[in-house]
N, C-alpha and C positions, 0 to 999 in steps of 0.2 A: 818624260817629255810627251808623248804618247798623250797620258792622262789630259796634261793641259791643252793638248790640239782637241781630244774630243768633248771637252769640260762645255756644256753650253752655254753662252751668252760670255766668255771670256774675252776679252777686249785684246787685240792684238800687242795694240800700244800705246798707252793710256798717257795722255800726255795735253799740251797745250792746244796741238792740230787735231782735238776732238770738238774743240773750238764751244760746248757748253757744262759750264762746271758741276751739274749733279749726273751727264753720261761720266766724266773725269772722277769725280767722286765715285761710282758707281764702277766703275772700271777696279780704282786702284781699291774698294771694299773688294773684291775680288778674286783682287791678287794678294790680297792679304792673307783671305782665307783662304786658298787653293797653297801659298807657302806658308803658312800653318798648319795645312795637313798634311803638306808634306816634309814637315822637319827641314825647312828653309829658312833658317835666322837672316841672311845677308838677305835674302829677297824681301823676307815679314819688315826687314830695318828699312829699307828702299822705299816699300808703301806706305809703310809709316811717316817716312821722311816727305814723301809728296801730298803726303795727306796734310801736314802739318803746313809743307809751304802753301797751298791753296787754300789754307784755313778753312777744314770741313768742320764738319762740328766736331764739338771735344778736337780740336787742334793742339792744343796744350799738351792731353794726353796721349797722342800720336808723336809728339817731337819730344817727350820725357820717353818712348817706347822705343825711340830709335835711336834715339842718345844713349838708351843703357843697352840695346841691341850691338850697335857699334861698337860700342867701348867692351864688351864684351866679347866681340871679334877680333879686336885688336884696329880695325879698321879705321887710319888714322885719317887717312882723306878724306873719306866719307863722312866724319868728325868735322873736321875743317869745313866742308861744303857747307854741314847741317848749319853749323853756326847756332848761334843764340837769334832767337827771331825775336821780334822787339813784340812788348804785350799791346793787344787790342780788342 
């Protein structure tokens, strides 16, 4: 925990009340990679999962990342939230 309070430019809470989609983008790139190097699947599924719904780029491959992340956790809710998001 430690690591990620002094990790710099980490975004506390990356979400909609950042209120511009590439700091949110740029956030949840982040927390990607800070729970990828830390052997965090549920966290790496989570960003994946927001990335996909704000449609970042390669959004496609962000929600086939966190579909198999999930499902691989067993993580059935989280499954259910992601949903299938319609192509665009």
């Amino acid at each position: 925990m430690n690591r990620l309070r002094k990790a710099p430019g980490v975004c506390s809470s990356p979400g909609p009340q950042l209120g511009k989609a590439k700091k949110a983008a740029r956030c949840w790139s982040q927390s990607l990679q800070l729970a990828t190097e830390l052997a965090m699947p549920y966290d790496q599924a989570r960003a994946h999962a927001a990335m996909a719904e704000a449609r970042v780029a390669d959004w496609q491959e962000h929600h086939r990342a966190a579909r198999e992340l999930f499902t691989r956790l067993g993580a059935v809710r989280d499954l259910r939230l992601l949903g299938d998001l319609p192509a665009q």
